[in-house]
N, C-alpha and C positions, 0 to 999 in steps of 0.2 A: 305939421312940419317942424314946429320946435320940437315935440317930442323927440320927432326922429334925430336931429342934430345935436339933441341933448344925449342919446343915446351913441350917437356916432362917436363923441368925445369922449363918451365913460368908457366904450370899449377900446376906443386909440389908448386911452392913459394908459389903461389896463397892459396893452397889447406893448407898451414904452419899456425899452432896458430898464430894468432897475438898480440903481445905485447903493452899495452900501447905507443901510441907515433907512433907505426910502423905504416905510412898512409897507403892504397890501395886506389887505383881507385876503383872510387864507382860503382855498380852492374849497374846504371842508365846511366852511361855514353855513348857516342856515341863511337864506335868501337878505338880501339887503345888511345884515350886517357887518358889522364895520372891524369887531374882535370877536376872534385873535388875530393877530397882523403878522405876518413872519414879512424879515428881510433878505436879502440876497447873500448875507452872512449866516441865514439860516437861527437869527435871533427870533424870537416868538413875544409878543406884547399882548398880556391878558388887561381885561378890563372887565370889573361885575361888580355892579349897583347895587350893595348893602350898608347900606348910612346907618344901622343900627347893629350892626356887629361890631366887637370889640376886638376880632383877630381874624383875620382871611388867608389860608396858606396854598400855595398852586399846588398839585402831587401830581407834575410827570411819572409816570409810573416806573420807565426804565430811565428817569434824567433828573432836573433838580427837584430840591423838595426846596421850597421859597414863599419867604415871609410877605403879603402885599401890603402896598403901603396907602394909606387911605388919603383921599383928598377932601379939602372941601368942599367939594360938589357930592360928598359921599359915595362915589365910586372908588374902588379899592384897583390899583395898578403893580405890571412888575411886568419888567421884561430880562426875559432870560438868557444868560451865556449863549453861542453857536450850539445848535442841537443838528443832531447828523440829519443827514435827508431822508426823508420818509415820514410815515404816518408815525403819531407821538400820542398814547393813550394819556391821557389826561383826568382829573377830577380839582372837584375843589372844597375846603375843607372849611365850613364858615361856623365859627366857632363850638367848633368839636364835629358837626354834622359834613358828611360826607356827602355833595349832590353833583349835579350837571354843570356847564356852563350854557346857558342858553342860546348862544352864540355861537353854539356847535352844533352839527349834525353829531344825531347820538351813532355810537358803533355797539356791536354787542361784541364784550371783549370780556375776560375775567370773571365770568359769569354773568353777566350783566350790564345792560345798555349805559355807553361809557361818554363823555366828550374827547375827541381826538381831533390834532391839527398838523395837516402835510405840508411839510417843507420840503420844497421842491429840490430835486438835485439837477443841477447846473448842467445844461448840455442833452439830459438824458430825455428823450421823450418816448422809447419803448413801452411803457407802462399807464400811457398817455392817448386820448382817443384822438386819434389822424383821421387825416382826408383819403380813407381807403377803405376797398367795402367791409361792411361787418357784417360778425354772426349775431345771431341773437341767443338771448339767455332766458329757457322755461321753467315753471315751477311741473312739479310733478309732485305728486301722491299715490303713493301704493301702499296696498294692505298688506301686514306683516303677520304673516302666519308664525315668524320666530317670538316677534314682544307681544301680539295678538290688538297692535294699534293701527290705526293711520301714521305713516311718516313719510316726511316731506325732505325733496331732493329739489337741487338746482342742474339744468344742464344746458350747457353750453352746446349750440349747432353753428357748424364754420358758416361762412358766407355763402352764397347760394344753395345751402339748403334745400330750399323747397322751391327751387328753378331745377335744379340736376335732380329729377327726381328718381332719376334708378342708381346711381353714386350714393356708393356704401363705405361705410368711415370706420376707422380704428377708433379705440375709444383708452382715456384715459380715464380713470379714478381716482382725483383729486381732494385729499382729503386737509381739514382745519385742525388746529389744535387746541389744547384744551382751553379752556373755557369762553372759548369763542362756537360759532356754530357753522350751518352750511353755508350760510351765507358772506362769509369772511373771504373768502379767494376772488370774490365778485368785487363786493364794497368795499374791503380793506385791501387786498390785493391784484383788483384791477386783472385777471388772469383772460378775461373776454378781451379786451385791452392787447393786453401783451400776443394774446394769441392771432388776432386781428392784425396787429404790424407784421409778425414772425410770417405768419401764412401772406401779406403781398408782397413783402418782400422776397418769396421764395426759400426763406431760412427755414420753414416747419411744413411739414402737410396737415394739410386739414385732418381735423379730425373733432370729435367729441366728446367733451368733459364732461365726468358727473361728480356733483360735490357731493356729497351725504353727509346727514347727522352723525356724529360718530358715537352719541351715546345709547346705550340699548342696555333694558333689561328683558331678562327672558317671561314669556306669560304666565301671569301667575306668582311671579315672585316679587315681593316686599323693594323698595327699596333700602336701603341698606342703612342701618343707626349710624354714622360717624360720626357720631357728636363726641367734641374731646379726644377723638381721635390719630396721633401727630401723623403727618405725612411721612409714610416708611413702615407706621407699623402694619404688623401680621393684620389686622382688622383692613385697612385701608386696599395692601396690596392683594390680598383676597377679592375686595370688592372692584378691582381694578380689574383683573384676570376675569370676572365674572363678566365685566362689563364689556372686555375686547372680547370673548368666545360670543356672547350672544351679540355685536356689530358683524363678528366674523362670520358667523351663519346667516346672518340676516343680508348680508353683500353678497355671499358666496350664491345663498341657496335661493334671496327674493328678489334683491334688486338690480341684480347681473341678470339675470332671466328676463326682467319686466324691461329693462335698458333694450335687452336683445329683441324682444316681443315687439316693443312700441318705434324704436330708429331703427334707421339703415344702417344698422352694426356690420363690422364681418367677425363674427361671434367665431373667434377663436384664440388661441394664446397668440399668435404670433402678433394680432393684431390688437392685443390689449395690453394695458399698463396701469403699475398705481404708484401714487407717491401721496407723501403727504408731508407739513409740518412738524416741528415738535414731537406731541403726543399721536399726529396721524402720519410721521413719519414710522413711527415706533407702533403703531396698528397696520402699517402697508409691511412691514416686512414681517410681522406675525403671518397675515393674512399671507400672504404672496409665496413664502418660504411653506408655508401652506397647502397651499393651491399652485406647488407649478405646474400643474394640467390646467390652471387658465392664467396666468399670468408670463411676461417671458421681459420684462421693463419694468423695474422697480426703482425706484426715487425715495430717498429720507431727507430730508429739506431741517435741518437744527436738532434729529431724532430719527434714531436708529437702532434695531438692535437692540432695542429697551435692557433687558437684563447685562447685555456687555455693556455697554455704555454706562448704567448708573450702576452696575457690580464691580467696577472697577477692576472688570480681567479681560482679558487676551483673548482675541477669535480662536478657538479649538475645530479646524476643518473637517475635524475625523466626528466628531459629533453635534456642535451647535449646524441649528438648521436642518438638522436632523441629515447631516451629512452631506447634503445637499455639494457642498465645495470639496468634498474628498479627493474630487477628481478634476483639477484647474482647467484641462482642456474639455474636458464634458461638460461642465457648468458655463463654459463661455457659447459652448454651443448652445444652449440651451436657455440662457438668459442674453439674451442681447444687450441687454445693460445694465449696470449696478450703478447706481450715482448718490453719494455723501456730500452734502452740504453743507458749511460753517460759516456762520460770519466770525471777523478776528476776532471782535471783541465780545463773543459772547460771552457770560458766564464759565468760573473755569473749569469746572466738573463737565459741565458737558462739552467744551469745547475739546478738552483732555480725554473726555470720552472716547467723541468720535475721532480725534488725531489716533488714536490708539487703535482702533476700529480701522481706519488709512491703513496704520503700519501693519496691522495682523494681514492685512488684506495682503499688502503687498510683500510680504515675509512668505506668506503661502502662495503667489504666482497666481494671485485670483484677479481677475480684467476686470478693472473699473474706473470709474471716472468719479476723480474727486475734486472738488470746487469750495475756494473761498472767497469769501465776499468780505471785500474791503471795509474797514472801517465801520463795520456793521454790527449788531448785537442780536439778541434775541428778538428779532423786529421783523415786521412787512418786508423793510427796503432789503433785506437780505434774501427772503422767501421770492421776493418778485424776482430778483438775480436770479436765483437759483430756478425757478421757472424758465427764464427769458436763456439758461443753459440747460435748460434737460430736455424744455418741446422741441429743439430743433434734432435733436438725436435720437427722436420715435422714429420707429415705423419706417428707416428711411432703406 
């Protein structure tokens, strides 16, 4: 009985307005503990126990980079300016060494399982699990006759799934960006979540996700020396293009097949779509402008258009896409929807990209739907916006 009214109270406290100042253990934390703490100002308070280090530095990765300061209990402390809402990749630097915070649930972000801590945004609970039914999320494994491996997909099935057992579903292609994996739209972006509200609220129709690996080499072939390599050059962007053609055949020609083979797909363009982040924005319009005999909903979430975007030129209708927009009223037939994503504050190359990508669009009389997300950067909290605005415009 005490347990239980010991428990009753941790959840009231939990469940209590928060006041500026008043930290909490962040949502992302590993079971019982206590840091990171964010507050309702959206401040984050680290704490990590190295009595024998002589320098400990926080590295938000997109926010401060900050000196901690040691106490005498040997734990090193520092809390940080307002950081926007959303997930915030994190590490920490203990004199010179780059590691985890243990204190976090790790993320795979940047190549590599990362500590990250979500600061909640005020009001918002779309991205957030309700008291409404949910789908669930499978692991899958198919054999890839394009890289000659096993590779592994997540996908998403709405709510009664396997009650409505002859209900057959549109399917979306959801893909992560770079050096993050399939698992990123689930863990970091909540997209089960978000889809789960949209669908009882009646804002989306059900349907099902598939995340996939986005990286792929072909069978047979070496992975590629980069070493010393800078990002840009000839060496890099070769192995880039090698790497979107064998993802591209590997979606097109294994795991759209295996998708349609194994669910209650309705396997056809009208009822398929892809989008993606970043870099799996800029693979969803390779692939898509590709393949419009299966695609007819394309999504770029921060990445688009790879070559207009970081070439720094102007949509050409008569030829990029392989012509595809030559003809504004045929392509609108044809693609149901075009949708470009920004947060304001991203980055200005690409932000300037895709604005530029906007106005070609809209110079040429091409239908689309373009979205910015406030106060956002290269982040989750923008990717989830732009989610919580594109599933409601499938399929409908």
């Amino acid at each position: 009985m005490k347990q239980l009214i010991f428990v009753m109270v941790l959840v009231s406290s939990f469940c209590q307005a928060q006041q500026p100042g008043d930290f909490q253990p962040a949502t992302t934390n590993v079971w019982g503990a206590q840091y990171p703490r964010v507050d309702n100002a959206g401040r984050v308070e680290l704490r990590i126990k190295a009595p024998e280090a002589t320098k400990v530095r926080a590295n938000f990765w997109s926010g401060p980079k900050l000196d901690m300061e040691k106490q005498s209990d040997g734990f090193w402390t520092i809390t940080t300016p307002p950081q926007a809402p959303g997930l915030h990749y994190y590490t920490l630097i203990i004199d010179g060494a780059e590691v985890s915070d243990t204190g976090s649930q790790a993320f795979f972000g940047g190549g590599k399982f990362a500590s990250a801590v979500e600061v909640p945004e005020p009001g918002s609970t779309y991205y957030l699990p309700q008291d409404v039914p949910h789908g669930q999320v499978r692991e899958i494994w198919y054999n890839s006759k394009v890289t000659g491996t096993w590779r592994h997909a997540l996908v998403y099935t709405p709510p009664g799934y396997d009650v409505q057992a002859k209900v057959r579903y549109p399917v979306l292609y959801l893909q992560h960006g770079a050096g993050e994996d399939e698992t990123g739209w689930v863990r970091q972006g909540h997209a089960n979540f978000i889809l789960d509200n949209l669908i009882a609220a009646k804002s989306s129709k059900p349907m099902i996700i598939v995340m996939a690996y986005g990286y792929a080499k072909r069978a047979g072939k070496p992975l590629p020396d980069l070493t010393g390599k800078p990002f840009g050059s000839p060496e890099m962007m070769q192995a880039m293009q090698e790497m979107a053609s064998a993802f591209e055949d590997d979606l097109t020609q294994v795991l759209i097949p295996y998708i349609d083979s194994n669910f209650r797909t309705i396997p056809d363009r009208d009822h398929r779509a892809m989008a993606g982040l970043s870099m799996g924005g800029m693979q969803t319009f390779q692939v898509t402008f590709d393949h419009l005999d299966l695609f007819s909903y394309i999504g770029g979430f921060s990445g688009a258009a790879g070559p207009l975007v970081l070439g720094n030129r102007s949509l050409d209708v008569k030829t990029d896409f392989h012509g595809a927009m030559a003809d504004p009223a045929a392509f609108a037939k044809k693609v149901h929807l075009l949708f470009i994503g920004v947060g304001t504050e991203e980055p200005e190359r690409m932000r300037a990209g895709l604005l530029r990508l906007h106005t070609s669009l809209q110079d040429a009389k091409i239908q689309h739907m373009f979205y910015e997300s406030p106060g956002t950067a290269h982040e989750w909290q923008t990717w989830r916006r732009d989610l919580k605005e594109f599933a409601p415009k499938l399929f409908q």
